[in-house]
N, C-alpha and C positions, 0 to 999 in steps of 0.2 A: 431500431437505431435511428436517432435524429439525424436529418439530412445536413451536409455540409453547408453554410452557406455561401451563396455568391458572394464576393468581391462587391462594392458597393458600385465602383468603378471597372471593368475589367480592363481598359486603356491605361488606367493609373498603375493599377498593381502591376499590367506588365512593363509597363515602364520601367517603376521603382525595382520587380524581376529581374532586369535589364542591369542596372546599377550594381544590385548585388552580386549580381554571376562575375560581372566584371570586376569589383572588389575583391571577389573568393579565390580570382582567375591569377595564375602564377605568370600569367603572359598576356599581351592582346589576341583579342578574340575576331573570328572571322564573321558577317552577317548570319552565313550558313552556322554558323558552330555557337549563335546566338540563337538563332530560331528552332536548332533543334532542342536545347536547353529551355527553351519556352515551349516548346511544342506547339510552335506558332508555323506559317508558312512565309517563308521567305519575306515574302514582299509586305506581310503583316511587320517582321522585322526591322524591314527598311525605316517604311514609314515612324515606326517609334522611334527606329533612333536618328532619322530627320529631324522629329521633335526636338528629341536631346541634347543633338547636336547646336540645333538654333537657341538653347540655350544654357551652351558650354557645360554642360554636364557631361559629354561624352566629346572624345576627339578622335582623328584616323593618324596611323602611322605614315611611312612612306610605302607601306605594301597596303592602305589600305585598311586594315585589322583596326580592332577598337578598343581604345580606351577608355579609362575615367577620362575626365578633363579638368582642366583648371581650377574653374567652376567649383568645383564638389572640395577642393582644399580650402577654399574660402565660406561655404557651407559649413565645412567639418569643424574650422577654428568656432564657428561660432559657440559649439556644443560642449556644454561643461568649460566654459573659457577661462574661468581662474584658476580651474583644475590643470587645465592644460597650461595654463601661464608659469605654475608653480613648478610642475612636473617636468614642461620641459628641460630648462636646466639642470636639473638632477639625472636626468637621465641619460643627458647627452653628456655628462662627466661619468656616468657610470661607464657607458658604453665605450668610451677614449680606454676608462681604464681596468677594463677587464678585457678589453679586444672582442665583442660581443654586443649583437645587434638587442638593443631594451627597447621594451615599450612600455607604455601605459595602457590596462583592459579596465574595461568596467560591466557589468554587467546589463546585458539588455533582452530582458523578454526568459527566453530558456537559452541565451547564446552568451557569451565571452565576446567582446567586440573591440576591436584596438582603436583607442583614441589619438595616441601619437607612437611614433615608431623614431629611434635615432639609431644608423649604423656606426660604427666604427670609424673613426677617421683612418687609421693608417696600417688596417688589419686587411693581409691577402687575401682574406676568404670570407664575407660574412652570410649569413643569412636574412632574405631580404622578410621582413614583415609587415608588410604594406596599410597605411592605415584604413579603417572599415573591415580588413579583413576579421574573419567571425568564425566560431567554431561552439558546439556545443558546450556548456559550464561541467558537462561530467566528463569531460576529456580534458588533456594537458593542466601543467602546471598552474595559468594563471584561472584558470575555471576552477580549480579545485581551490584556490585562493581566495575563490570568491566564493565557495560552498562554506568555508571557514566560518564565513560572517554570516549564513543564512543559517534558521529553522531547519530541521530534515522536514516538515510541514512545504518549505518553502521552494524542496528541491522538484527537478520536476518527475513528473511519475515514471519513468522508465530507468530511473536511474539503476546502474546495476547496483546487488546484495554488498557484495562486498566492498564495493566505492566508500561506503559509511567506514570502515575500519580505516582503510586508504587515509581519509578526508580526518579522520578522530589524531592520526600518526601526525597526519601533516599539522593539525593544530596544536600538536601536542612538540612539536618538533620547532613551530612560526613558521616556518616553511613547506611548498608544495615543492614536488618533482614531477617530472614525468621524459619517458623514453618513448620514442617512435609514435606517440601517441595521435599528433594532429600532423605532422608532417616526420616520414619516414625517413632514418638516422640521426633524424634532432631529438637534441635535450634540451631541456628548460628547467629551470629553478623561476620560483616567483614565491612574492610575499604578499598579505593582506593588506590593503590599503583601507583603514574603515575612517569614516567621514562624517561626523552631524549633517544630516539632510539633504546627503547627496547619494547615488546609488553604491552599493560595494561597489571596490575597483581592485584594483591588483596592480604592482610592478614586477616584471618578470624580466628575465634576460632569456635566448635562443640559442645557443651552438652545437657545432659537430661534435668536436673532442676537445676540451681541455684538461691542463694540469690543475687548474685548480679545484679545490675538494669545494663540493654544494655547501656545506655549511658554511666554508670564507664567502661566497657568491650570497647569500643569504641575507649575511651579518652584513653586508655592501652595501644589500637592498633594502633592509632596515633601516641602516641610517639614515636614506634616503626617504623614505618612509615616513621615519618620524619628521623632516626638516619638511615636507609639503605639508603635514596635519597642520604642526606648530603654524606655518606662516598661513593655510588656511582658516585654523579654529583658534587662535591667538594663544 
């Protein structure tokens, strides 16, 4: 069996480490509750995220604990920026009007990655979806959104058996679902978002329980759908 390789960098990777845990993280994170996650030693910890910090990629609460920082929203705009230009708007009228936290995923590597996220304005209870946050393409709605637009050639090798049926239904339907999948009691509906010369992407919506049936939630996200293609691909 061929050996794994190092890291080019290993200060880098754990850095970038660093950023992602944080991004996956439902809360800020403690140094200890960083290094154990790196399997670094504390004060290995520290020091990376002195780095970070000196350059706003990471900030402390008032307890202390860590976040992203600033920094990384203005990193983040830059990526796919007309995608995100387009998107925005759409999403944040979806999300007004279905009472439901939407995002925008696109695909990256073997992961689901959210490029922008818009809550609710005036809904008591949303669920927060934070952007960067990331999750495997063979789990939740918007990954399966985005297996819609790939090869099975393309999927990655672990994919379970029956995900293909799954994934066949949901193309065959325009929309993905999924229950409990990447976070426990949530649903999700999402649709495909395909694009000339940009990676697959997806719009999806997140909630607890609603009255409305997936299929109205779908036909929402469609329309929205089509109104980013048109004003990206004329």
């Amino acid at each position: 069996m061929p050996e794994a390789k190092n890291p080019a960098s290993q200060t880098l990777s754990r850095g970038i480490r660093i950023l992602e845990e944080l991004a996956d993280a439902r809360t800020p994170l403690t140094i200890d509750e960083i290094a154990g996650r790196l399997g670094v030693h504390r004060s290995i910890a520290y020091r990376l995220l002195r780095t970070l910090e000196d350059h706003r990629l990471v900030s402390r609460d008032t307890a202390g604990a860590v976040l992203l920082g600033a920094r990384m929203a203005a990193l983040a705009a830059g990526v796919a920026h007309d995608l995100q230009a387009e998107a925005l708007p759409e999403i944040t009228a979806i999300a007004n009007e279905l009472g439901m936290t939407c995002f925008l995923a696109v695909l990256d590597g073997d992961d689901c990655i959210t490029l922008a996220s818009i809550e609710p304005r005036h809904a008591v209870a949303s669920v927060a979806q934070r952007p960067g946050a990331r999750h495997p393409i063979t789990v939740g709605a918007p990954g399966k959104a985005i297996l819609m637009q790939l090869r099975v050639a393309e999927w990655p090798s672990d994919a379970a058996t029956g995900l293909h049926a799954e994934v066949e239904a949901a193309r065959a339907r325009g929309y993905a679902t999924s229950h409990d999948e990447v976070i426990p009691t949530v649903q999700s509906v999402a649709v495909p978002l395909a694009l000339r010369g940009q990676r697959p992407a997806a719009i999806a919506v997140v909630h607890v329980a609603t009255a409305i049936d997936d299929a109205e939630i779908a036909a929402r996200l469609q329309r929205s759908a089509i109104t980013i293609r048109e004003a990206l691909e004329g």
